[in-house]
PDB file of N, CA, C and O in Angstrom:
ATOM      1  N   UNK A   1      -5.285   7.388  11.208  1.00  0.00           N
ATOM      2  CA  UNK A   1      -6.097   7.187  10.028  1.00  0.00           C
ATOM      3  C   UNK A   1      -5.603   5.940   9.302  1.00  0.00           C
ATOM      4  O   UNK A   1      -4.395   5.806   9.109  1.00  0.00           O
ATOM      5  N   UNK A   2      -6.701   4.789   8.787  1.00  0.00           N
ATOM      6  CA  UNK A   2      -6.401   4.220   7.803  1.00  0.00           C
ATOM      7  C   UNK A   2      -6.658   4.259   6.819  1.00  0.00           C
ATOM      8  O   UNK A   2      -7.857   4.491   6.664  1.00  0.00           O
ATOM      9  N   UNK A   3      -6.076   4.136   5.888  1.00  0.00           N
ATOM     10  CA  UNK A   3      -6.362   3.963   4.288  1.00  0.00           C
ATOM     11  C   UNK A   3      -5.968   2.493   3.633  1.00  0.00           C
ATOM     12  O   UNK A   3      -4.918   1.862   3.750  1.00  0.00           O
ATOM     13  N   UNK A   4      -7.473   2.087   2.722  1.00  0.00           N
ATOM     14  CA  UNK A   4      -7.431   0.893   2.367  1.00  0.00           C
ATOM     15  C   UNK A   4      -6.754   1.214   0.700  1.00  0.00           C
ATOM     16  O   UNK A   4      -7.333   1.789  -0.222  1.00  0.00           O
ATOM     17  N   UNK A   5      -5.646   0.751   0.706  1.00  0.00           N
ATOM     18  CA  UNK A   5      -5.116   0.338  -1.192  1.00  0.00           C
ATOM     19  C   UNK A   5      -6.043  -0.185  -1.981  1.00  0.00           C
ATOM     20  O   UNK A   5      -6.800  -1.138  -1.796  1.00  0.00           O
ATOM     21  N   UNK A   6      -5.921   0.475  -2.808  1.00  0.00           N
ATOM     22  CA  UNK A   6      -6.568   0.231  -4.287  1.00  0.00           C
ATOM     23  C   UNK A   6      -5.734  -0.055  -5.383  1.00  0.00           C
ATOM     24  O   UNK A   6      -4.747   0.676  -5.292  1.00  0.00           O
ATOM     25  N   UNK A   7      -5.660  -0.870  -6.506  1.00  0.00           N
ATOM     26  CA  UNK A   7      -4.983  -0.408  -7.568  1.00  0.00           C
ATOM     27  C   UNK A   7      -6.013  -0.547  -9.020  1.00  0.00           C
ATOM     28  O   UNK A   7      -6.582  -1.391  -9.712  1.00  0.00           O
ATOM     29  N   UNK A   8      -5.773   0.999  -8.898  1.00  0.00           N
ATOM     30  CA  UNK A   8      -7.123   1.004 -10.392  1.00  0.00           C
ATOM     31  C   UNK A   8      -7.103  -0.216 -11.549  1.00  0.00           C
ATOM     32  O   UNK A   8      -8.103  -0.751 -12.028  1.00  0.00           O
ATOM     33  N   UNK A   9      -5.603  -0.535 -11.892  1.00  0.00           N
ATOM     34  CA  UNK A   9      -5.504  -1.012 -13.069  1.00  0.00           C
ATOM     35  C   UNK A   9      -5.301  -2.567 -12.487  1.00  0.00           C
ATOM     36  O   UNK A   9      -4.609  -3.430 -13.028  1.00  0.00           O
ATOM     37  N   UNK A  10      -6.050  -2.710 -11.286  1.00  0.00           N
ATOM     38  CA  UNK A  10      -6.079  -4.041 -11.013  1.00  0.00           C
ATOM     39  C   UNK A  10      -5.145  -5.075 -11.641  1.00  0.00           C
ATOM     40  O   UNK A  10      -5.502  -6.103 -12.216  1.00  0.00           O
ATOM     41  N   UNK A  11      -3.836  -4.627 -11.436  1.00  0.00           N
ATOM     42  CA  UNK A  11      -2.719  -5.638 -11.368  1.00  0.00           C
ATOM     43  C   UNK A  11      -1.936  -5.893 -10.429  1.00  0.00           C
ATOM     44  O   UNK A  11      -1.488  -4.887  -9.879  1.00  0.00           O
ATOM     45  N   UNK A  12      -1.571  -6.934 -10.003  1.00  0.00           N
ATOM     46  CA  UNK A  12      -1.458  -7.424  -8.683  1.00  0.00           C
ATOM     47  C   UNK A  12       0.618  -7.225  -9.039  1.00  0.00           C
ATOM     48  O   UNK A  12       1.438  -7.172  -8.122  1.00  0.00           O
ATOM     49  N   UNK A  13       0.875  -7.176 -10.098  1.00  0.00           N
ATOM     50  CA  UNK A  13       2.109  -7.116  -9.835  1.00  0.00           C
ATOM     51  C   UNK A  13       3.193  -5.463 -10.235  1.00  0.00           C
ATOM     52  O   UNK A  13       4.345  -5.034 -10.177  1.00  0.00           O
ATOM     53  N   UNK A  14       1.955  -5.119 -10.590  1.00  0.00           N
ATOM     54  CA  UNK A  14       2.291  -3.782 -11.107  1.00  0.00           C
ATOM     55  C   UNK A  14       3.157  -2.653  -9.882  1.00  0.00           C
ATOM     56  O   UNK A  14       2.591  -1.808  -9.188  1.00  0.00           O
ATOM     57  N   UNK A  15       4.518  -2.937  -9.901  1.00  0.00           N
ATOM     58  CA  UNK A  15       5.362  -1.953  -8.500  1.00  0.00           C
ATOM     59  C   UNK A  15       6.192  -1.093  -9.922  1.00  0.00           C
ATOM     60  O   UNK A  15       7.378  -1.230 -10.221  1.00  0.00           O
ATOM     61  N   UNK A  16       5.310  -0.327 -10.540  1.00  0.00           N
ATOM     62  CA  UNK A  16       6.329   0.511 -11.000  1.00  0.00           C
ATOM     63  C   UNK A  16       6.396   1.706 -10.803  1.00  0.00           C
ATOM     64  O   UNK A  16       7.229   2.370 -11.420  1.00  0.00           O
ATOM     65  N   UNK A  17       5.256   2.475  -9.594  1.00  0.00           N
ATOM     66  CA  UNK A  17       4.913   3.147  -8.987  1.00  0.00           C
ATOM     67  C   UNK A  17       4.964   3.407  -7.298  1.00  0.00           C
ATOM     68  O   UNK A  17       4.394   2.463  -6.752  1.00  0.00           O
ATOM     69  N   UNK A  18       5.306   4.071  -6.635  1.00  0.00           N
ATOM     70  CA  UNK A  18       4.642   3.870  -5.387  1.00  0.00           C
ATOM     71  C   UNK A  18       3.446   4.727  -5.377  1.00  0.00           C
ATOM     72  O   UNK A  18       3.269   5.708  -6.100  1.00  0.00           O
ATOM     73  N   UNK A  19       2.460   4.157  -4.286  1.00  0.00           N
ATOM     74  CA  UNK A  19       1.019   4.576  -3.824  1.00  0.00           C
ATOM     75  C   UNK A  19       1.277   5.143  -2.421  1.00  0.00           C
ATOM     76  O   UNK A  19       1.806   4.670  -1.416  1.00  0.00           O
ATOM     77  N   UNK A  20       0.645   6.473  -2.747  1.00  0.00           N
ATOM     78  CA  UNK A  20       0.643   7.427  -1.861  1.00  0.00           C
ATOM     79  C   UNK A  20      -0.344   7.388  -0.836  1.00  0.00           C
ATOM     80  O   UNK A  20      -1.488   7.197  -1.248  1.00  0.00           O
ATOM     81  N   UNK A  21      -0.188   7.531   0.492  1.00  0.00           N
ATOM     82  CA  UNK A  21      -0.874   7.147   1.423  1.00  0.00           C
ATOM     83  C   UNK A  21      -1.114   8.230   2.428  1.00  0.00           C
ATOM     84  O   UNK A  21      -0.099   8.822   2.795  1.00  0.00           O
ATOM     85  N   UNK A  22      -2.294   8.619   2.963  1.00  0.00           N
ATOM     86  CA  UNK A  22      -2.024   9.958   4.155  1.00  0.00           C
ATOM     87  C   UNK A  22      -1.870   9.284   5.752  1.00  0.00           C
ATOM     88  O   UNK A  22      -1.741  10.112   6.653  1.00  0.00           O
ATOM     89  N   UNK A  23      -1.877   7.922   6.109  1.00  0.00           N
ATOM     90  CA  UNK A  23      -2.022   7.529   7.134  1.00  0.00           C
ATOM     91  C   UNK A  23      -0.492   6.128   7.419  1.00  0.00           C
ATOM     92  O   UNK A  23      -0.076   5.292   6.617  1.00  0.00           O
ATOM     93  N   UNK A  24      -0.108   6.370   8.632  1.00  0.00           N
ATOM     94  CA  UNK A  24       0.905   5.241   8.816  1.00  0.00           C
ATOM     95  C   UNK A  24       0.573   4.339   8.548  1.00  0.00           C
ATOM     96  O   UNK A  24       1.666   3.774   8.547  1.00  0.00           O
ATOM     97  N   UNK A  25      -0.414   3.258   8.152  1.00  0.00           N
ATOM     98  CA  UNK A  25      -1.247   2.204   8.547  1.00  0.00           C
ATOM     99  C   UNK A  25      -1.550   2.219   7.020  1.00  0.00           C
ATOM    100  O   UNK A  25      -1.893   3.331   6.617  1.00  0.00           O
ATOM    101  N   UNK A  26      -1.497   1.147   5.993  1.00  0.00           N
ATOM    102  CA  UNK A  26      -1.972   0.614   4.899  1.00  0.00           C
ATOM    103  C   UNK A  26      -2.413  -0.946   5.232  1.00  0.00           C
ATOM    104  O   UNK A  26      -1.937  -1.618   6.147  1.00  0.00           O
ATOM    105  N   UNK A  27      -3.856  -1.561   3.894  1.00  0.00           N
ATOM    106  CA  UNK A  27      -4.305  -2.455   3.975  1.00  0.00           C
ATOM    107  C   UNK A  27      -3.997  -2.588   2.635  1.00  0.00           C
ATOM    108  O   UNK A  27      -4.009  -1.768   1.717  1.00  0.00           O
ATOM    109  N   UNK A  28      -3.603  -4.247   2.698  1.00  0.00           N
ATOM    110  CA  UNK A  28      -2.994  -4.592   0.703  1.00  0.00           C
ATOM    111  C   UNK A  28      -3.630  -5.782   0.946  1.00  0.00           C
ATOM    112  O   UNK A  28      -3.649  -6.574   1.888  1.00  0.00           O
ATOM    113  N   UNK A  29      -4.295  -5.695  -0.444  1.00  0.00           N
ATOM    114  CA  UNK A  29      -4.842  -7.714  -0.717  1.00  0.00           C
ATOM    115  C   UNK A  29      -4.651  -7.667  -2.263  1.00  0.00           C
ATOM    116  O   UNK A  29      -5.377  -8.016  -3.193  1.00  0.00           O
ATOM    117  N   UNK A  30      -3.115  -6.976  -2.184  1.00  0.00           N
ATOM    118  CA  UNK A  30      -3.196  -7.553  -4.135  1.00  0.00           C
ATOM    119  C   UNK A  30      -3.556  -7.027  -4.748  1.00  0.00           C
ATOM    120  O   UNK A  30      -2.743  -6.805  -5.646  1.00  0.00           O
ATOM    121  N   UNK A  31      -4.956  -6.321  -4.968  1.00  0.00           N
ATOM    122  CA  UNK A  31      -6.029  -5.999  -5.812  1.00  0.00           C
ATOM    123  C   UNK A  31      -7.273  -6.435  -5.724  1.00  0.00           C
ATOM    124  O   UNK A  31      -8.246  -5.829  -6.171  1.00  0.00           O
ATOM    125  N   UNK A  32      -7.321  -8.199  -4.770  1.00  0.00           N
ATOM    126  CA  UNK A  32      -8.512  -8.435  -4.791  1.00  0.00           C
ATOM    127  C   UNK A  32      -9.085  -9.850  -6.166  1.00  0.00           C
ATOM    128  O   UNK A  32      -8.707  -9.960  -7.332  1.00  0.00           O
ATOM    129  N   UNK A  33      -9.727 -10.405  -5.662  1.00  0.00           N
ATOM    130  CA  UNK A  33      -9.935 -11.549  -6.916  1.00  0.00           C
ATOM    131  C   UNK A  33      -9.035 -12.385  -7.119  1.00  0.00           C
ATOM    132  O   UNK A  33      -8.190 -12.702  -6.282  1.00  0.00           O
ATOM    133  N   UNK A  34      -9.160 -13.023  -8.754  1.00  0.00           N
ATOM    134  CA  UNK A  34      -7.642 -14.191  -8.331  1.00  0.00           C
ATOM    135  C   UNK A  34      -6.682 -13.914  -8.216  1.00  0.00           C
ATOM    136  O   UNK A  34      -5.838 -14.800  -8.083  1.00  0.00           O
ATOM    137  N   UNK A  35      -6.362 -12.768  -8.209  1.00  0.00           N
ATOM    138  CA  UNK A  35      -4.928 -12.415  -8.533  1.00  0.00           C
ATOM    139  C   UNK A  35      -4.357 -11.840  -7.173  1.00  0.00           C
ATOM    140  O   UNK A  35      -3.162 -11.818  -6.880  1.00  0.00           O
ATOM    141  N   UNK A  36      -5.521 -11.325  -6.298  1.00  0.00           N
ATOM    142  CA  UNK A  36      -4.844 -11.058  -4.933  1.00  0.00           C
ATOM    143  C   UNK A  36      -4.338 -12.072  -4.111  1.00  0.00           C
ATOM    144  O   UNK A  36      -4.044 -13.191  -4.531  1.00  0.00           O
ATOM    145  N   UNK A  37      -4.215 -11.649  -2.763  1.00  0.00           N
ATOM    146  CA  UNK A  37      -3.743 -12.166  -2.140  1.00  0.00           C
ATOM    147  C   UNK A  37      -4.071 -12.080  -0.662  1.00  0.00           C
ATOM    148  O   UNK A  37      -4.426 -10.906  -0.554  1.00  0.00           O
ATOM    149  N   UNK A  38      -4.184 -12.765   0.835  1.00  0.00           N
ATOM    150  CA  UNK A  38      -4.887 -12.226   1.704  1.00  0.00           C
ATOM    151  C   UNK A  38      -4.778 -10.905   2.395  1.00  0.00           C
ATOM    152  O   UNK A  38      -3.636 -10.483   2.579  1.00  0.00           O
ATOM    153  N   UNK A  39      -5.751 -10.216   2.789  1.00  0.00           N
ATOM    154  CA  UNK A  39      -5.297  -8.945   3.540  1.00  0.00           C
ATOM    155  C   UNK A  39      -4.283  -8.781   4.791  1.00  0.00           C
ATOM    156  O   UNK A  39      -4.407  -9.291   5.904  1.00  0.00           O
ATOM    157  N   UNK A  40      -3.266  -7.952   4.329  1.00  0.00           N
ATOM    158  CA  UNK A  40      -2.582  -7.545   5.383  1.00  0.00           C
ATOM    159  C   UNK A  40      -2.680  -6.288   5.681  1.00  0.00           C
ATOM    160  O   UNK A  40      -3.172  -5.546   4.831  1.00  0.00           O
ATOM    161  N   UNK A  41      -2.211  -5.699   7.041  1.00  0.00           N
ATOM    162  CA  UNK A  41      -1.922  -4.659   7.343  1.00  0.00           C
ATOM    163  C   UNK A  41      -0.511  -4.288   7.347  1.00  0.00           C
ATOM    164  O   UNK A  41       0.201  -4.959   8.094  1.00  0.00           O
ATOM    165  N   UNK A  42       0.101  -3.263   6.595  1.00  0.00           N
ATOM    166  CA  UNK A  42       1.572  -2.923   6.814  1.00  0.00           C
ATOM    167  C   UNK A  42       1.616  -1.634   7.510  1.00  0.00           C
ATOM    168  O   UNK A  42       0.659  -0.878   7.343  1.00  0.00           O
ATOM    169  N   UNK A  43       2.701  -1.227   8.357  1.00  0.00           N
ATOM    170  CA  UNK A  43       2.991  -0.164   8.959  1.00  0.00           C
ATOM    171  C   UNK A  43       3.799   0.472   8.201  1.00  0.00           C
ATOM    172  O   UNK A  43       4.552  -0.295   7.600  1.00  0.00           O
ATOM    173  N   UNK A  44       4.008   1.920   7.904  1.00  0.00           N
ATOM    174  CA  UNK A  44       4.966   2.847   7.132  1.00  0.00           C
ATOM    175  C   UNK A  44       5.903   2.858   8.193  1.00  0.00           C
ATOM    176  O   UNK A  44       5.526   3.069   9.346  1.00  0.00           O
ATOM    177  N   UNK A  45       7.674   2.547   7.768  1.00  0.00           N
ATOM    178  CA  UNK A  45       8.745   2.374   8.421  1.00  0.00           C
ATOM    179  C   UNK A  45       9.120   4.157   8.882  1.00  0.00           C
ATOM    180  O   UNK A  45       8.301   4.960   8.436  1.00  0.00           O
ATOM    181  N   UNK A  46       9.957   4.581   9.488  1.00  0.00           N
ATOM    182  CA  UNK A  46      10.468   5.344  10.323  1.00  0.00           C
ATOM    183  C   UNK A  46      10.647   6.160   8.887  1.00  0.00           C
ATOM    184  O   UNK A  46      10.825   7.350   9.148  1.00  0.00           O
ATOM    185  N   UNK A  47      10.657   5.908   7.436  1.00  0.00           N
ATOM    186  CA  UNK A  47      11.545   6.692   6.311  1.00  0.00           C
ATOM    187  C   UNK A  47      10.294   6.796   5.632  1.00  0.00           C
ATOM    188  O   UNK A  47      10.415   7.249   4.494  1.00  0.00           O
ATOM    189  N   UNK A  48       9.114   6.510   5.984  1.00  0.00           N
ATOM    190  CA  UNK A  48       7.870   6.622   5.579  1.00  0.00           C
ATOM    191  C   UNK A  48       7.198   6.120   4.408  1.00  0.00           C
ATOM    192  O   UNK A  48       6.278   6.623   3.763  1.00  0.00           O
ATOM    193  N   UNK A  49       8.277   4.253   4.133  1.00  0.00           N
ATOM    194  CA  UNK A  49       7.987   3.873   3.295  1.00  0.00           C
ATOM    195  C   UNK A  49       7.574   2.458   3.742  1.00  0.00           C
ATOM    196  O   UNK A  49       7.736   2.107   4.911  1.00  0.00           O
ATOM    197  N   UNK A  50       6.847   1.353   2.469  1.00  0.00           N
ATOM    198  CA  UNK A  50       7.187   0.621   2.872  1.00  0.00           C
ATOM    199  C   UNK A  50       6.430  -0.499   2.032  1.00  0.00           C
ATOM    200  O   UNK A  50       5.291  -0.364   1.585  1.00  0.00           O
ATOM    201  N   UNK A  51       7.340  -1.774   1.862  1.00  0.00           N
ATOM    202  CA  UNK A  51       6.659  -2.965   0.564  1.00  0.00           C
ATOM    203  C   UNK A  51       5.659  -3.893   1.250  1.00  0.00           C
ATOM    204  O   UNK A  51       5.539  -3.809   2.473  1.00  0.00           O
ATOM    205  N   UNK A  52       4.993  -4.700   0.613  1.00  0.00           N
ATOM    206  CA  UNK A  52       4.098  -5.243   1.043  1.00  0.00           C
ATOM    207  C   UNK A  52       4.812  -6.920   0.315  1.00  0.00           C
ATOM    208  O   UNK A  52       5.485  -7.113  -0.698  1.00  0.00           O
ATOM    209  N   UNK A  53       4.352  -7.757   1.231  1.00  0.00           N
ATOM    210  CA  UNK A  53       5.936  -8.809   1.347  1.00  0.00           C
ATOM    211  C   UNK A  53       4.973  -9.491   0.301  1.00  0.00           C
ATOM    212  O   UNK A  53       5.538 -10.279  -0.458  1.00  0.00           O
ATOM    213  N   UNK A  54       3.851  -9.351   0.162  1.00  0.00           N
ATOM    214  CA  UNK A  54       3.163 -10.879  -0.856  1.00  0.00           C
ATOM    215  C   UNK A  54       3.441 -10.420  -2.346  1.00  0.00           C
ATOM    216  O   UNK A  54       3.897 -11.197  -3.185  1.00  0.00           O
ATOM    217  N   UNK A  55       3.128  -9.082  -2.613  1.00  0.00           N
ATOM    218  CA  UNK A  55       2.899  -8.400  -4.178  1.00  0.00           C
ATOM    219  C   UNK A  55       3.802  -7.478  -4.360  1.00  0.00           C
ATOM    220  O   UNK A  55       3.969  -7.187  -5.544  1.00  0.00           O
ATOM    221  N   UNK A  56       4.482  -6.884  -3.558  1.00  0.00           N
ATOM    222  CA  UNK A  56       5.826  -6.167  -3.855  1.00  0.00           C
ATOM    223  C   UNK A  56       5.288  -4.353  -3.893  1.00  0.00           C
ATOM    224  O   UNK A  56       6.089  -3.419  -3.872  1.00  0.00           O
ATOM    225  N   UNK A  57       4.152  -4.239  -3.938  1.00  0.00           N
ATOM    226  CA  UNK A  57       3.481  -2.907  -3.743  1.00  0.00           C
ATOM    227  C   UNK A  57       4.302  -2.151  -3.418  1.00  0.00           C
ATOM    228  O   UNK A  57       5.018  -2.783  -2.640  1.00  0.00           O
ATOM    229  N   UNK A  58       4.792  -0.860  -3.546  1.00  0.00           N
ATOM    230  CA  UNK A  58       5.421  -0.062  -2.761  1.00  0.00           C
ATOM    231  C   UNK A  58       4.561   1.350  -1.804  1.00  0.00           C
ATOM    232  O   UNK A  58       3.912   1.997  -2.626  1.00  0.00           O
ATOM    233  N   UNK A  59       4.471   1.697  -0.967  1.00  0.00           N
ATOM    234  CA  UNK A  59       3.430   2.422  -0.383  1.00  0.00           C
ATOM    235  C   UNK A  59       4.481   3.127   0.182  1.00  0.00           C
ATOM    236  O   UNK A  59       5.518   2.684   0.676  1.00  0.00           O
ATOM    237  N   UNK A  60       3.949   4.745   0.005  1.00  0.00           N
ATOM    238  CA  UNK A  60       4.815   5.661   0.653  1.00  0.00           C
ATOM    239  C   UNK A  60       3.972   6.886   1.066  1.00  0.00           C
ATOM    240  O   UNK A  60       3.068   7.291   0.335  1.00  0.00           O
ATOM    241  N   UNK A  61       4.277   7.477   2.252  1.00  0.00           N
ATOM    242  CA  UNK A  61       3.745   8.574   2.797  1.00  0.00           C
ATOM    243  C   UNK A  61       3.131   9.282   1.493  1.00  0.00           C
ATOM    244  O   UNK A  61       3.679   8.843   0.482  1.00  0.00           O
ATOM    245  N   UNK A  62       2.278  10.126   1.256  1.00  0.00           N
ATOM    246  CA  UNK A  62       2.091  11.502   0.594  1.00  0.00           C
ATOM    247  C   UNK A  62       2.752  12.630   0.856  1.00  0.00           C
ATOM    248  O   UNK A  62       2.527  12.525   2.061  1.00  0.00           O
ATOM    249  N   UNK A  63       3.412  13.684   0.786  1.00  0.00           N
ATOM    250  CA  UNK A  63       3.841  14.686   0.746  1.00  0.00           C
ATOM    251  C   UNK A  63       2.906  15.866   1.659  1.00  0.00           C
ATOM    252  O   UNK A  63       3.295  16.837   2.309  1.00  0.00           O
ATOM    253  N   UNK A  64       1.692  15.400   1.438  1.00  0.00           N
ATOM    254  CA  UNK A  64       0.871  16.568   2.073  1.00  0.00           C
ATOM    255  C   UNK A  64      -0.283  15.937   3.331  1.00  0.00           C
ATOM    256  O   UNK A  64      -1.392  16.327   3.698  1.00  0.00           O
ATOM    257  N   UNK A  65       0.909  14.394   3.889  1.00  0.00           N
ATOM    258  CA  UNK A  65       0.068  13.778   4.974  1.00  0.00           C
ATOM    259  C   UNK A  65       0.577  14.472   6.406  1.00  0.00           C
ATOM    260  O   UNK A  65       1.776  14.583   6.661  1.00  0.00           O
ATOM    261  N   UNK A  66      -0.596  14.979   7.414  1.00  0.00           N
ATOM    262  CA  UNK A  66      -0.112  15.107   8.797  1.00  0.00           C
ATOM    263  C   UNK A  66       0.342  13.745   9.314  1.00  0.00           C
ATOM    264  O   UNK A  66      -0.042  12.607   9.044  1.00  0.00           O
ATOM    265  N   UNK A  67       1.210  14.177  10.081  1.00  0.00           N
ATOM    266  CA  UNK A  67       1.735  13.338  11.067  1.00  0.00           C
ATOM    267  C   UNK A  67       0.701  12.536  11.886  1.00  0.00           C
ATOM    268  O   UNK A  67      -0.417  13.049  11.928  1.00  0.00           O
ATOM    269  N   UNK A  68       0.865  11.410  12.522  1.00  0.00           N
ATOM    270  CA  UNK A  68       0.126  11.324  13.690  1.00  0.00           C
ATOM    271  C   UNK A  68       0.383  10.354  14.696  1.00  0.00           C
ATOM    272  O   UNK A  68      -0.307  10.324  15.715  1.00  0.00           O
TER     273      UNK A  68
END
């Protein structure tokens, strides 16, 4: 499964949170507009976390994601 990132409050630098994800596989562009940045795909590391190198995002498994 993929899941595309969102960040509601459309701030591109806002890591004071991590974003919960149900799938190994995240897509980050920043937020989108001027403030993003181009789309990447990141993989969730072996500890089921993981930053996104342009905006500092932090993305981490969900608690109630299957494996796959």
């Amino acid at each position: 499964m993929t899941i595309m990132a969102d960040n509601p409050a459309g701030n591109a630098t806002d890591t004071t949170t991590a974003i919960p994800v149900a799938g190994p596989r995240v897509a980050c562009n920043g937020g989108g507009g001027p403030l993003g940045h181009p789309q990447v795909w990141l993989t969730l590391g072996t500890d089921g976390e993981i930053t996104c190198p342009y905006c500092s995002r932090h993305y981490v498994k969900s608690s109630g994601a299957d494996d796959e």
